[in-house]
C-alpha positions as CSV (number, residue, x, y, z in Angstrom):
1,X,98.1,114.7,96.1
2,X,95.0,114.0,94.5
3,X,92.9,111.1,95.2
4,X,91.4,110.3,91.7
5,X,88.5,107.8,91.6
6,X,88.3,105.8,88.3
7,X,85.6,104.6,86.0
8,X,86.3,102.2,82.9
9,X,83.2,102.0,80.6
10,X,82.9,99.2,78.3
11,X,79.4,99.4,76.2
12,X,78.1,102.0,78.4
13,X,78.9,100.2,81.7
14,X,81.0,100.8,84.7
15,X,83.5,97.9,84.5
16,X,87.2,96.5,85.8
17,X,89.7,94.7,83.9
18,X,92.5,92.3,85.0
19,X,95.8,93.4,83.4
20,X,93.9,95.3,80.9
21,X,92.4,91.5,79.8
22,X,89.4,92.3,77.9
23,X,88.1,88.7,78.8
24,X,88.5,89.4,82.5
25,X,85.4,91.9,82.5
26,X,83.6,92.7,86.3
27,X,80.6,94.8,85.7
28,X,80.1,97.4,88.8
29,X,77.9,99.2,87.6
30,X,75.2,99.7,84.3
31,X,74.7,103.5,85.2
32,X,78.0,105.0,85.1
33,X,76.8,108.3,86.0
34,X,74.3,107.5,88.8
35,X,77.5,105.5,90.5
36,X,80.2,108.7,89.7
37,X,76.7,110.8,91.6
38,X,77.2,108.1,94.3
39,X,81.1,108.7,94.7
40,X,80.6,112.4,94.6
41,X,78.1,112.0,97.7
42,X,80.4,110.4,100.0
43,X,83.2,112.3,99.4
44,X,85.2,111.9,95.9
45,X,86.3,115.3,93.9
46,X,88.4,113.9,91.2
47,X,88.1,111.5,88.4
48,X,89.5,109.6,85.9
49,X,88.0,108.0,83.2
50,X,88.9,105.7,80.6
51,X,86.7,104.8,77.5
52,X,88.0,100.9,77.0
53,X,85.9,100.4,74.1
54,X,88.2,103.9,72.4
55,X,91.2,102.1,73.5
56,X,90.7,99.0,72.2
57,X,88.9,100.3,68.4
58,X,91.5,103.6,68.4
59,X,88.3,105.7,67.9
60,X,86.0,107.2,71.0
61,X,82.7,105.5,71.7
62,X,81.8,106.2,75.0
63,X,81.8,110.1,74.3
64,X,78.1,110.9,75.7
65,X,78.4,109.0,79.0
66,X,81.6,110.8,79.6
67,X,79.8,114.1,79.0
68,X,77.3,113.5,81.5
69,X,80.3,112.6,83.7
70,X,81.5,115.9,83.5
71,X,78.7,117.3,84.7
72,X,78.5,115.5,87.8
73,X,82.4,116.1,89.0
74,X,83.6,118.5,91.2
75,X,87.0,118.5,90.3
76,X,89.8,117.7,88.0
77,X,88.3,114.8,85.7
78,X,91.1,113.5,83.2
79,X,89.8,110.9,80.3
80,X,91.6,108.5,78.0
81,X,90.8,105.8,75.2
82,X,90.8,106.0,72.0
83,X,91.9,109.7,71.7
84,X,94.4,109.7,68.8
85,X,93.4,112.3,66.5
86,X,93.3,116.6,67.3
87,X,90.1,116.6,66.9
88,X,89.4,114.5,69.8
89,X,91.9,116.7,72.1
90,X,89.9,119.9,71.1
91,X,86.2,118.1,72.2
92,X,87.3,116.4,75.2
93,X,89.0,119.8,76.1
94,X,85.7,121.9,75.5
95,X,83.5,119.6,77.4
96,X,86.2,120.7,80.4
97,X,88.3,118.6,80.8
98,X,91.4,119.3,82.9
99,X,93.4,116.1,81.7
100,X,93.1,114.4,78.3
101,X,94.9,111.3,78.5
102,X,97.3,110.2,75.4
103,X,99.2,107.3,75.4
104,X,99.4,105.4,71.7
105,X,99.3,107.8,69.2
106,X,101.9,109.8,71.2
107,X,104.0,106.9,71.4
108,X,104.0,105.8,67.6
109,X,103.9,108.7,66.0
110,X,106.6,111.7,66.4
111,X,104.9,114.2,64.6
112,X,101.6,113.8,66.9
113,X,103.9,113.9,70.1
114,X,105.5,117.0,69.0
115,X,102.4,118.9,68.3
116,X,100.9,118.3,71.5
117,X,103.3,121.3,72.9
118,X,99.4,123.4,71.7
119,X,97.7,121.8,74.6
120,X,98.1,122.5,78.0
121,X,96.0,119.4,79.5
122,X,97.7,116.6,78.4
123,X,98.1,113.5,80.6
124,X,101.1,111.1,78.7
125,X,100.1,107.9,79.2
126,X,102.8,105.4,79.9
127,X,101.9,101.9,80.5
128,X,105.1,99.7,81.5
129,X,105.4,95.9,81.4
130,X,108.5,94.5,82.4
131,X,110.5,98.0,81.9
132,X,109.0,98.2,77.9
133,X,106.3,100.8,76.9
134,X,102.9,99.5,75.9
135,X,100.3,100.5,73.7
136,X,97.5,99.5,71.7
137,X,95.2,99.0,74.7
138,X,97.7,97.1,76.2
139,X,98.4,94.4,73.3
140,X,101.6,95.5,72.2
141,X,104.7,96.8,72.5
142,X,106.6,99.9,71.3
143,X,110.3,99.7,71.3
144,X,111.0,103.0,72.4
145,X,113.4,104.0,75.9
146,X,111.2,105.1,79.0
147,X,113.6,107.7,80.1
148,X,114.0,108.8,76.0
149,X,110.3,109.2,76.6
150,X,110.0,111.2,79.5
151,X,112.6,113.5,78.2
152,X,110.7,114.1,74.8
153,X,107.7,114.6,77.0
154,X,109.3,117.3,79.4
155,X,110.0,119.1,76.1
156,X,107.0,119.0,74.5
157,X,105.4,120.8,78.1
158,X,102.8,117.7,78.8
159,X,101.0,118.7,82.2
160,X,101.8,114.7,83.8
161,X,102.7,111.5,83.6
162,X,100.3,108.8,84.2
163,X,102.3,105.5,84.9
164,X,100.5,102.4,85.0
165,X,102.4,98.6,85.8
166,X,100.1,96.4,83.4
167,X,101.1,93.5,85.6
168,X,99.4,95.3,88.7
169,X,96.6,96.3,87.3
170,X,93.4,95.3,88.7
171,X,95.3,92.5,90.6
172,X,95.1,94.3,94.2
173,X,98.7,93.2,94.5
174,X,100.4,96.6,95.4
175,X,101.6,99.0,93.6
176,X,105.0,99.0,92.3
177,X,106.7,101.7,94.7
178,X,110.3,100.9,92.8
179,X,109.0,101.8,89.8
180,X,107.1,105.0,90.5
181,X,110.3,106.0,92.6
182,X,112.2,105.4,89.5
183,X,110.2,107.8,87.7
184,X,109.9,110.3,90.0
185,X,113.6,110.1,89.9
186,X,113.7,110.4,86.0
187,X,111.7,113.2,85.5
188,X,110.5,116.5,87.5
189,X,106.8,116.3,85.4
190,X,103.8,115.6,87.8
191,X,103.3,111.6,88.2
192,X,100.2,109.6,88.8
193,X,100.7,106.5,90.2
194,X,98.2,103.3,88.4
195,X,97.7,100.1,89.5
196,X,97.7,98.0,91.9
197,X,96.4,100.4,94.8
198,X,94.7,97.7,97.4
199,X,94.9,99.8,100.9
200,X,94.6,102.7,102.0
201,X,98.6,102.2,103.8
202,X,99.3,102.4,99.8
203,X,97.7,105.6,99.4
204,X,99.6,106.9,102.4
205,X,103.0,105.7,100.9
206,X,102.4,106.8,97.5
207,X,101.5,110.1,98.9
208,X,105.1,110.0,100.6
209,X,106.8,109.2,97.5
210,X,105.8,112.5,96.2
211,X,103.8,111.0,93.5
212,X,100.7,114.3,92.3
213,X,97.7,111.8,91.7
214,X,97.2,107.9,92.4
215,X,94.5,106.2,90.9
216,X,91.9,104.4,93.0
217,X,89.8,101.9,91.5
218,X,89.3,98.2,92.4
219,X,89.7,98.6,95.9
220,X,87.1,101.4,96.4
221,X,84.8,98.9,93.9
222,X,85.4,95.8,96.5
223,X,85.0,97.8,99.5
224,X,89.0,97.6,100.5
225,X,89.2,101.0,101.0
226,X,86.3,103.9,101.8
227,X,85.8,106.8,99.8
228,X,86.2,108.9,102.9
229,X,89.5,107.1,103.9
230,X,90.7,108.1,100.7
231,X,89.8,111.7,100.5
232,X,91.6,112.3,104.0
233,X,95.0,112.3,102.2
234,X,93.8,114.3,99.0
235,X,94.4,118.2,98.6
């Protein structure tokens, strides 16, 4: 399982939301890059990082911080926000990335789903609230089936599945184990478990739900669990 440490840039800055609340902003940091150097030192490979100004305008903005990013990780860094054009599969891609995240564009239109069968890095991002798909940075619905979903996904040959409960997110509730067991279930495509993460006992039982990736982010922000506790259950 990978242990991937996450970074959500608003404006240039490290931030966190609550349930993806735009008006619920915690600024940890106003160097992005010197924090992800600071990570890196004490133990973290892996990243993933999301461009929240992309998500919420539907066009990338934090491209040049995320470049610099890059250069600083070790390991598999995956990116999402605002990526819902080609074009910004094919940069993200040559700056290295191992994961490009996609979430609304694959979710509203077909024809864009479809052709991401091309692509051998893309992350299918499927944020759930109360059992419905989300999109849109988190502001709307889409009226599609979940399973429906993950069986168009597994046929168009996306690398994983990045679930996220919107009403855990950033809450340091715990992470909705029923839910990422129901996906597991669903579908035999790599899932990374989002949200709610708060200790590292979560990490451990993700980890023995067979889950690939879970996302760390608050808690390693508000001390609740060490970098190096973390990394002890990574591959």
């Amino acid at each position: 399982m990978k242990a991937l440490f996450a970074m959500d840039l608003i404006g240039g800055e490290c931030v966190r939301l609550v349930k993806g609340d735009f008006s619920k902003v915690t600024i940890y940091s106003k160097n992005p890059v010197n924090k992800v150097e600071e990570l890196v030192e004490r133990g973290a490979r892996d990243f993933h990082i999301i461009d929240l100004d992309g998500a919420r305008t539907g066009h990338r903005v934090n491209t040049e911080i995320i470049r610099k990013i890059r250069k600083k990780v070790p390991g598999y860094m995956e990116v999402g926000g605002g990526i819902r054009r080609a074009e910004d599969i094919r940069d993200y891609s040559a700056m290295g990335m191992n994961g490009v995240i996609v979430g609304t564009q694959a979710l509203e239109d077909e024809l864009f789903f479809k052709g991401l069968s091309v692509y051998g890095n893309i992350v299918l991002g499927l944020d759930v609230l109360d059992g419905k798909p989300m999109v849109r940075g988190w502001k709307s619905f889409v009226n599609r089936d979940v399973q429906e979903i993950l069986e168009e996904a597994k046929q168009v040959g996306v690398m994983a599945i990045l679930c996220t409960n919107v009403a855990k997110d950033g809450m340091l509730a715990g992470p909705d184990y029923d839910g990422m067991k129901k996906m597991i279930q669903w579908t035999d495509i790599p899932v990374i478990a989002s949200g709610g993460v708060t200790e590292i006992d979560d990490v451990k039982r993700l980890k023995d739900l067979g889950v690939w990736a879970v996302i760390l982010g608050k808690a390693i922000y508000e001390g609740l669990i060490k970098v190096e506790e973390a990394i002890q259950y990574a591959d």
